[in-house]
C-alpha positions as CSV (number, residue, x, y, z in Angstrom):
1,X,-4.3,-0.4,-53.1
2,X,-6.6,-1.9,-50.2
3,X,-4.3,-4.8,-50.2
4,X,-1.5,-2.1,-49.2
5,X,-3.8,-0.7,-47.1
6,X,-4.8,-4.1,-44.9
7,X,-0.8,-4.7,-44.8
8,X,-0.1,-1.5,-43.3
9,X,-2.8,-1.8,-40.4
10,X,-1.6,-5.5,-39.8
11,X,2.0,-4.5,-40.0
12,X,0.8,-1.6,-36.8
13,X,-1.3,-3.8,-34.7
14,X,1.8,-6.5,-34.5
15,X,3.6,-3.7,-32.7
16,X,0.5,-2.0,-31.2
17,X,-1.0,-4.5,-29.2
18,X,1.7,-6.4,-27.1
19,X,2.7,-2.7,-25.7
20,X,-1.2,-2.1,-24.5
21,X,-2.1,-5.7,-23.4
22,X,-2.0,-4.6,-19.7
23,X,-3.5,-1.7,-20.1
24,X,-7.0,-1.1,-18.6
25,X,-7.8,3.0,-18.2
26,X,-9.7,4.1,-15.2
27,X,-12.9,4.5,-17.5
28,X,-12.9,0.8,-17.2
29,X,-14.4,0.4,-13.7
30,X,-12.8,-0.6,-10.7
31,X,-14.3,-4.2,-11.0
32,X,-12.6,-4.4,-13.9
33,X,-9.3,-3.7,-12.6
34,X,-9.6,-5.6,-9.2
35,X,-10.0,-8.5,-12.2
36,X,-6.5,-7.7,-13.4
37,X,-5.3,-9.3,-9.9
38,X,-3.8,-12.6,-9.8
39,X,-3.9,-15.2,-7.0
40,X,-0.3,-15.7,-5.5
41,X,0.9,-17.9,-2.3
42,X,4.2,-17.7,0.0
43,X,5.9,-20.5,1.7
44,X,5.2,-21.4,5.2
45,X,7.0,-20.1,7.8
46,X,5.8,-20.6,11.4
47,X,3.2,-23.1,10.0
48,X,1.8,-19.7,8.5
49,X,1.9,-19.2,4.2
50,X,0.6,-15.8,3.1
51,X,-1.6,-15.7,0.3
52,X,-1.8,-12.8,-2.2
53,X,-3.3,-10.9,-5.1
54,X,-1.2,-9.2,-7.4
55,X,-0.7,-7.2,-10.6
56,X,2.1,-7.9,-13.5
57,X,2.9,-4.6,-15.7
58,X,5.0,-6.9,-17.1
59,X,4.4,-7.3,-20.9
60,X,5.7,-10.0,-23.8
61,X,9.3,-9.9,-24.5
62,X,9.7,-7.2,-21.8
63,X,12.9,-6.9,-19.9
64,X,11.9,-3.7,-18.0
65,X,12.8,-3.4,-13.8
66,X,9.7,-2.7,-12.5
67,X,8.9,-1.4,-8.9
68,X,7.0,-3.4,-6.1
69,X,4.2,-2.2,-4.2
70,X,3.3,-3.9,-1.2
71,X,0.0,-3.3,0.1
72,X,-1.7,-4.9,3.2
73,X,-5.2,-4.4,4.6
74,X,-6.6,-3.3,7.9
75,X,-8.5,-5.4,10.3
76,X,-11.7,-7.7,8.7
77,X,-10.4,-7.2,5.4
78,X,-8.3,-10.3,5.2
79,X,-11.3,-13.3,5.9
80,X,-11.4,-14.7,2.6
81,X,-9.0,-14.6,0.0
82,X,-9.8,-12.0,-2.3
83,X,-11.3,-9.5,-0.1
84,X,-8.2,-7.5,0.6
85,X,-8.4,-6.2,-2.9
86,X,-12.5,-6.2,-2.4
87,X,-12.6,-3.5,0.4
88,X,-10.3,-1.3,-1.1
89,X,-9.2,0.3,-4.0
90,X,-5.8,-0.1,-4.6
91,X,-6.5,-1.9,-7.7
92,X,-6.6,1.9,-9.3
93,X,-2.9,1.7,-8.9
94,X,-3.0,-1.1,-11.8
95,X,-4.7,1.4,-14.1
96,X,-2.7,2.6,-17.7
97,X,-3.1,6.3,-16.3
98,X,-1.5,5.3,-12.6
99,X,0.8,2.8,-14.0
100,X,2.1,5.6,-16.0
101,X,3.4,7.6,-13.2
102,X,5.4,4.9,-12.3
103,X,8.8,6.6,-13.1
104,X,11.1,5.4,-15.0
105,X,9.8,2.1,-15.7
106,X,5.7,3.7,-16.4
107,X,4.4,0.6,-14.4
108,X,4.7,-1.8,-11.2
109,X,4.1,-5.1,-9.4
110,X,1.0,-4.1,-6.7
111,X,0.9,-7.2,-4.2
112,X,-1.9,-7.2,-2.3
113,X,-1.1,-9.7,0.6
114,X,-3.8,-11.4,3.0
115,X,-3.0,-11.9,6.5
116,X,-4.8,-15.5,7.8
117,X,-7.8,-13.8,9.5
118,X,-9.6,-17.3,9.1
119,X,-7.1,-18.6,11.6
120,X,-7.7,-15.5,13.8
121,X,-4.4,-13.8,12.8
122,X,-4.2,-10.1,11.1
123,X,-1.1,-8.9,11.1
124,X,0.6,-10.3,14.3
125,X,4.3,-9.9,15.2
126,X,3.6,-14.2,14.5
127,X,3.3,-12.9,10.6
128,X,6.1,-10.9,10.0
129,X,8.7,-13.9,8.9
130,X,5.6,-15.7,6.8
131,X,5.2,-12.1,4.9
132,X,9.0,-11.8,4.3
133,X,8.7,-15.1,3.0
134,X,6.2,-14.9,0.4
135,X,7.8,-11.1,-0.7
136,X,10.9,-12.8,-0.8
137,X,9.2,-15.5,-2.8
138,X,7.8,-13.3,-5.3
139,X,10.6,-11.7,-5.8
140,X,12.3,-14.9,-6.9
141,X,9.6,-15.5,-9.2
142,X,9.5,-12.3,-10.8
143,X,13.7,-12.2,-10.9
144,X,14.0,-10.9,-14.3
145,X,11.5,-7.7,-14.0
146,X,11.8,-6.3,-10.4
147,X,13.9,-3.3,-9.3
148,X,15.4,-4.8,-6.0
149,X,16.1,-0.6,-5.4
150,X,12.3,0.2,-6.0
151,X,10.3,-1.8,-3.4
152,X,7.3,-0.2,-1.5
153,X,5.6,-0.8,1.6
154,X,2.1,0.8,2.8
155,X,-0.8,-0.4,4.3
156,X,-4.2,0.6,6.3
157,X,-4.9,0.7,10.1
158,X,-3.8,-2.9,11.6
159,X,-1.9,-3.0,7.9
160,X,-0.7,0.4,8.9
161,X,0.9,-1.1,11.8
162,X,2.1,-3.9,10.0
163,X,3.9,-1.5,7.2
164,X,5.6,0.3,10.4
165,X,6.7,-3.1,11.6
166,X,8.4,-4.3,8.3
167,X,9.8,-1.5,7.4
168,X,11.6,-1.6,11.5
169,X,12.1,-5.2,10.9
170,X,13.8,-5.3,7.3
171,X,14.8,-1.6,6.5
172,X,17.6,-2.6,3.9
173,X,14.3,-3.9,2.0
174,X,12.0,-0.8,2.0
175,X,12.6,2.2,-0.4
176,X,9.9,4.0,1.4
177,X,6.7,3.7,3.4
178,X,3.4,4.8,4.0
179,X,1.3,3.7,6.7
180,X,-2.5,4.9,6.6
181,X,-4.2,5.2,9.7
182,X,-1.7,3.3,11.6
183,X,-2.6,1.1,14.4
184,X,0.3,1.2,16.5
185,X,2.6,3.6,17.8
186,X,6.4,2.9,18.2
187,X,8.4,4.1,20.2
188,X,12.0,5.9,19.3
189,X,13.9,3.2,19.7
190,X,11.7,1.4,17.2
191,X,11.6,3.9,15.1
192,X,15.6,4.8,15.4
193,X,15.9,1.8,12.4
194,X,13.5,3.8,9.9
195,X,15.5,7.2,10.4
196,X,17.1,7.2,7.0
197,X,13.6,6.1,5.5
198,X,11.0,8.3,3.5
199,X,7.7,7.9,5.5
200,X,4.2,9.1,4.5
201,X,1.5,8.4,7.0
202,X,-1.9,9.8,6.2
203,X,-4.9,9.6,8.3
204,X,-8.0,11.4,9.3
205,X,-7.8,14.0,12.7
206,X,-11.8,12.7,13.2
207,X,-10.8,8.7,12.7
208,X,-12.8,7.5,15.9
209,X,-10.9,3.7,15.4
210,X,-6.8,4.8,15.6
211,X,-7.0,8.0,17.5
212,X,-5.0,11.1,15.6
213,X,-4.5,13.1,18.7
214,X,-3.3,9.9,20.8
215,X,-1.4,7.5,18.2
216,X,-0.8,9.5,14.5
217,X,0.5,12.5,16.4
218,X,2.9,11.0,18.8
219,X,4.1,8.9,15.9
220,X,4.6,11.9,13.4
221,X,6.5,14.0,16.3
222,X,9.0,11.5,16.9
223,X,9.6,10.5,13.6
224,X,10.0,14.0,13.0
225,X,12.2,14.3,16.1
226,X,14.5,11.3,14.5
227,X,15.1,11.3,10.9
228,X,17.7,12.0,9.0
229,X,15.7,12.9,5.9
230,X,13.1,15.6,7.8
231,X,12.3,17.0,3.9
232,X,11.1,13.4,2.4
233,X,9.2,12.9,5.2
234,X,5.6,13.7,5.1
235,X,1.8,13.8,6.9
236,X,-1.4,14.1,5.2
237,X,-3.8,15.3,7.6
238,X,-7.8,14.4,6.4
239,X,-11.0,16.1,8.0
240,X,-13.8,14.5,7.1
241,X,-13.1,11.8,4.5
242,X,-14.1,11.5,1.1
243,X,-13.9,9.1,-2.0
244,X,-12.1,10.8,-4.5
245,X,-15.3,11.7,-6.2
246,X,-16.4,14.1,-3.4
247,X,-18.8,11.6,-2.5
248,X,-18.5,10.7,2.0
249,X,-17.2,7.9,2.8
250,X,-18.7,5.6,5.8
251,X,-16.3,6.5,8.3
252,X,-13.5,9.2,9.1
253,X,-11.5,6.0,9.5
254,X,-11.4,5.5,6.0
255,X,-8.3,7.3,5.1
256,X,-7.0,4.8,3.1
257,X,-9.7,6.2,0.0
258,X,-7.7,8.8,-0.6
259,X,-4.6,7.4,-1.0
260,X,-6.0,5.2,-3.5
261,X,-6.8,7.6,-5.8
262,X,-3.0,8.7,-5.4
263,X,-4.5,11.7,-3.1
264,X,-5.6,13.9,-6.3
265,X,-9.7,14.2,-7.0
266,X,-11.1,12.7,-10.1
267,X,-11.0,16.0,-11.4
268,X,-7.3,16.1,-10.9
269,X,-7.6,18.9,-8.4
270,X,-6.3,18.9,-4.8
271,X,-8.3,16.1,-2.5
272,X,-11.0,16.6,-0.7
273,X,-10.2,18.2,2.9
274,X,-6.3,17.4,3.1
275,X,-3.3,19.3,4.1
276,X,0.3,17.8,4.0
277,X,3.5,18.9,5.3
278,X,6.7,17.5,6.0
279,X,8.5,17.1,8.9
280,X,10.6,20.5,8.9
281,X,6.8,21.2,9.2
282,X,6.7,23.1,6.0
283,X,3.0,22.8,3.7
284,X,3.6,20.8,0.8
285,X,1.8,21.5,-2.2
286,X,0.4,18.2,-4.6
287,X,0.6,19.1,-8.2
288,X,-1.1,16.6,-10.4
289,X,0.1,13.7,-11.5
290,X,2.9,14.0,-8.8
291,X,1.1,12.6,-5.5
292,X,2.3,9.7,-3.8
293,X,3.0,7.6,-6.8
294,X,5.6,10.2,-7.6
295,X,6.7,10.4,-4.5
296,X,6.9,6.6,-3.7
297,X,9.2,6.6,-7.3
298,X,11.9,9.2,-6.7
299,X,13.5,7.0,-3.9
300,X,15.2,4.3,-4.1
301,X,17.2,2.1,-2.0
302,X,20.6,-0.5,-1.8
303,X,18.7,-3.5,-1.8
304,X,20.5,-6.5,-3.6
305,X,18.1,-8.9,-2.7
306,X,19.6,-10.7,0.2
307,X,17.0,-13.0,1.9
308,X,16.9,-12.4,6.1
309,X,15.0,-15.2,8.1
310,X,13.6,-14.7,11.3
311,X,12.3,-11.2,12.6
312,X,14.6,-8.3,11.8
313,X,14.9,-5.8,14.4
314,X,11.5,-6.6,15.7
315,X,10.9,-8.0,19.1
316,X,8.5,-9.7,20.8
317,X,8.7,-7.7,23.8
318,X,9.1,-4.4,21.7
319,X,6.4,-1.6,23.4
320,X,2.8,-1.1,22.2
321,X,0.2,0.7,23.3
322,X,-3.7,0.3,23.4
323,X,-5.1,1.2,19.8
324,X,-4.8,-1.7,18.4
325,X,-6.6,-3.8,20.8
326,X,-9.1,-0.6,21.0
327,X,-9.3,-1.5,17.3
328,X,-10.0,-4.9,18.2
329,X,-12.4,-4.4,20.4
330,X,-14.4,-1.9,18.3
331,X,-13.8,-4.2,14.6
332,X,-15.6,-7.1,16.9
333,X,-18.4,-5.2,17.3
334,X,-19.0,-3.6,14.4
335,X,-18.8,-7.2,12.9
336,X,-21.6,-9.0,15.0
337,X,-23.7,-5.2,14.4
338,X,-23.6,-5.9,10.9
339,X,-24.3,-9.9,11.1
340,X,-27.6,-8.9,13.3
341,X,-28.5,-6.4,10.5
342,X,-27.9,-8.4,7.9
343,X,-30.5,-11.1,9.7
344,X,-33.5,-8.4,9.6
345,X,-32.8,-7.5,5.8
């Protein structure tokens, strides 16, 4: 009988354990997922390769089509590889409970990309054929397992302006985007290529880095103004800014926390100080576990995979505006602040 017995358990783990070997629950610890990241490079392009992080949902003798996230960090975050999954924590999105609301495939490809901040470049118009190159790349890599209809773009602050520029540059490529916090405002005629796209910008209406009242606003009205597609559009407004605990976070710049956490608390309730609506201007309502996961999942695209060289319909003389030098400006400081502080500790 216990012979039976040990047969029977060895018979279920064969089938058990291959379907949970990427699975790591939120109880795990966020260092534990960040771990779950692998290192990944590009090709060069304009003598420029961009490195990565990423995470594979992808299990053992698993044909699934899997989505791709693409997520790209603000300002400071890029200066060693590895810290643009370090200073935020978009490795919750590699979680079993997060994967899951990946719909229909219940996971996803998060790549985490790293603009060159060594060589004194975040996220410059110079970086938008090297990024295409190493997501074009990946793709390649990961041929049998991506859904060329599911791919994602979002990022934070100068990232935030980088998602607004690649999705303008290579909209064929994009399923959606949601810039956090973005540092740049463009203009219609910029925007005119992203008006059958589903946009979510969040950001905070106290962020004293990318000003709400002077660059999120603008941006929302004339994307509102533009689209096609005013009901899968969407802005998530933030007061003061919390980790998904409740807990403050160090600045009101920080928007990017709650997205994250897939903008529920970790209570599952409605996050902290947040209203949404779309861009009919109606309130929308989050219902856990649909948040921007869900959201991100129930578009899709044409995408067949067709590489584009060069720089889409971005420009080099396309119009910006000041925040993102005024980001700049304020980053620098903050930096040296720190290093003289860190001297007296």
């Amino acid at each position: 009988m216990k012979k039976f017995i040990a047969l029977i358990l060895a018979f279920v783990c064969i089938f058990i354990v291959p379907v949970s070997a990427n699975a790591v629950s939120l109880d795990s610890g966020i260092e534990d997922l960040r771990e779950e990241f692998v290192y990944g490079i590009g090709p060069l392009r304009n003598n420029i390769s961009i490195d990565y992080r990423y995470f594979s949902p992808v299990k053992e003798n698993d044909d699934t089509k899997y989505p791709l996230v693409i997520w790209l960090h603000g300002l400071s975050d890029g200066q060693y590889e590895g810290k643009q999954i370090e200073k935020s924590e978009i490795a919750y999105w590699a979680s079993d409970e997060f994967q899951s609301r990946f719909a229909p495939a219940g996971g996803a490809f998060i790549m985490a990309a790293r603009s060159r901040e060594e060589l004194n470049i975040c996220w410059t118009n110079e970086t938008i054929e090297p990024l295409r190159a190493a997501i074009d790349n990946f793709i390649a890599k990961n041929a049998d397992n991506i859904d060329l209809s599911r791919i994602y773009i979002g990022g934070y602050s100068m990232g935030g302006k980088m998602t607004l520029k690649m999705a303008i540059a290579y909209p064929e490529m994009f399923a959606a985007a949601f810039p956090i916090c973005p540092a740049w405002s463009p203009d219609e005629a910029a925007l005119s290529h992203i008006k059958d796209m589903p946009v979510w910008i969040t950001s905070s209406s106290r962020d004293p880095l990318v000003s709400y009242n002077l660059g999120v606003t603008p941006t929302w009205m004339k994307l509102s103004e533009i689209t096609n597609i005013p009901e899968d559009c969407r802005l998530s407004t933030l007061t003061k800014v919390c980790y998904a605990d409740g807990t403050k976070t160090g600045s009101s710049h920080h928007a990017w926390f709650a997205v994250n956490y897939d903008l529920f608390t970790t209570e599952n309730g409605p996050y902290h100080n947040m209203t949404t609506k779309n861009a009919l201007g109606e309130e929308v309502i989050l219902t856990y576990p649909d948040g921007m996961i869900s959201w991100l999942t129930s578009h899709t695209s044409d995408y067949d995979g067709t590489v584009i060289e060069g720089m889409g319909n971005i420009t080099n003389d396309m119009s910006t505006d000041n925040m993102s030098a005024k980001l700049t400006i304020v980053e620098f400081f903050k930096i040296i602040f720190n290093a003289i502080i860190s001297l007296f500790r």
